[in-house]
N, C-alpha and C positions, 0 to 999 in steps of 0.2 A: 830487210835489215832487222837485224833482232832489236826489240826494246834493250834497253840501259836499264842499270839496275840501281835503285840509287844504294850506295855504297859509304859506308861510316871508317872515314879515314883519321878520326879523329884519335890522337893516343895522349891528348893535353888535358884530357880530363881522369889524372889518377886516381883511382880507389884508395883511400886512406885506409892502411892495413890498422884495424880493430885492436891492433896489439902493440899499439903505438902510444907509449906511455907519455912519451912527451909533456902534453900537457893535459894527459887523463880524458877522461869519455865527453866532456864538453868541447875539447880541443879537435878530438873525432868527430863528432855529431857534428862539429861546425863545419870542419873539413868537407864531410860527405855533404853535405847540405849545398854549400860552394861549389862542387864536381856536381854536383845533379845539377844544379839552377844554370850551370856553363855549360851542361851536355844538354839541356833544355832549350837552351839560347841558340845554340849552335847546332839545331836541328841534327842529332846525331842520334836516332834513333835504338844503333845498337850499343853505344856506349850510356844513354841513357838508361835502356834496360838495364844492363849490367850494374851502374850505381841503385836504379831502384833496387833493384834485390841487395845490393848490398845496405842500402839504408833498413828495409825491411828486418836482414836478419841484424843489425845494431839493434833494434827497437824490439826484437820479437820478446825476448825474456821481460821489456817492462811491461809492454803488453799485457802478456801472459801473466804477471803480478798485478796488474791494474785490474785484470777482467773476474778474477780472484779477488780482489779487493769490494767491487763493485756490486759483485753478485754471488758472496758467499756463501747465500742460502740457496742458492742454485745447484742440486747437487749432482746435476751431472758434469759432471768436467768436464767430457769431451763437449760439449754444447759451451759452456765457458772459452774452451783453447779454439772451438772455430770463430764462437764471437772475436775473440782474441787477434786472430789472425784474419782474417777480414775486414774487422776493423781497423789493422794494422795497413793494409793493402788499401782502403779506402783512404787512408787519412795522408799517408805518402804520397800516392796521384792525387790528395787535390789540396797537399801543401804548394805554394807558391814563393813562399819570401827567402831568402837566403840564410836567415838567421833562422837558428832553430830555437831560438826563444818563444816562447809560447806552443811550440807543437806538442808539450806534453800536456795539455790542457784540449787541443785540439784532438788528439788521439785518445785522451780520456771521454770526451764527448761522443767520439767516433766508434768505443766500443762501449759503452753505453747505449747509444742508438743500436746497436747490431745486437746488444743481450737483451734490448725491450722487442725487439724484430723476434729474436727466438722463443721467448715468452708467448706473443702474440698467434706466433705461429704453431708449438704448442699446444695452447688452449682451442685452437682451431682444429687442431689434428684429433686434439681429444674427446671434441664435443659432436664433429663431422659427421662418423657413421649413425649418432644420434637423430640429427636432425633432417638428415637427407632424406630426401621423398624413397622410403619401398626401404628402408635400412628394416632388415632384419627380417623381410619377407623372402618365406621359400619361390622357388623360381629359376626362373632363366638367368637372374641377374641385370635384366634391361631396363633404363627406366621408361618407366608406361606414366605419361601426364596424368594428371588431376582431370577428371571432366566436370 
């Protein structure tokens, strides 16, 4: 007998169209926030996806202003926009409350932590072939221990 599959039959949790002027981007963020915590609740795994990503892209452009903001003397970008988005994806899986009060402080923290992670790592890449045992010796290229 074949396994069952579990199966997301859930169509109660709508995606609040972004272009829902209503009651402007507070009234959305709330929205979406409300369908995820229900598609959370309700073990629906692929309606949950689907709101994640949709919360994601609502938030990507503050993001991507915030991680700008934070680290403007950073001047690669693209290391900026992945901090950005990253920490974008971090801070939406490990929001929990329904209300999105407070997630923009929560997501500032969150790419923050990911522009000091890129920094760290970095100074690491840059100092690496430095310090590593046999850097800059002709060769095989294998490391041969210290005796």
């Amino acid at each position: 007998m074949p396994l069952a599959r579990a199966r997301d039959f859930s169509d109660s949790a709508r995606i609040p169209d972004q272009r829902d002027r209503e009651g402007g981007k507070a009234t959305t963020a709330r929205r979406l926030w409300e369908a995820l915590c229900q598609a959370r609740n309700e073990r629906q795994p692929l309606t949950q996806a689907r709101i994640e990503d949709a919360v994601f892209g609502f938030y990507l452009p503050r993001a991507r202003a915030l991680a700008d903001q934070i680290a403007a003397e950073v001047t690669d970008r693209d290391a900026r926009g992945r901090a950005a988005e990253l920490g974008l994806a971090r801070a939406v899986l490990g929001w929990r409350p329904e209300d999105p009060e407070g997630f923009e402080r929560f997501l500032r923290a969150s790419i923050a932590s990911e522009l000091r992670n890129t920094e760290r790592r970095r100074a690491t890449r840059g100092t690496g072939s430095a310090t590593r045992p046999g850097a800059g010796n002709s060769g095989s290229g294998k490391f041969k221990p210290q005796q």
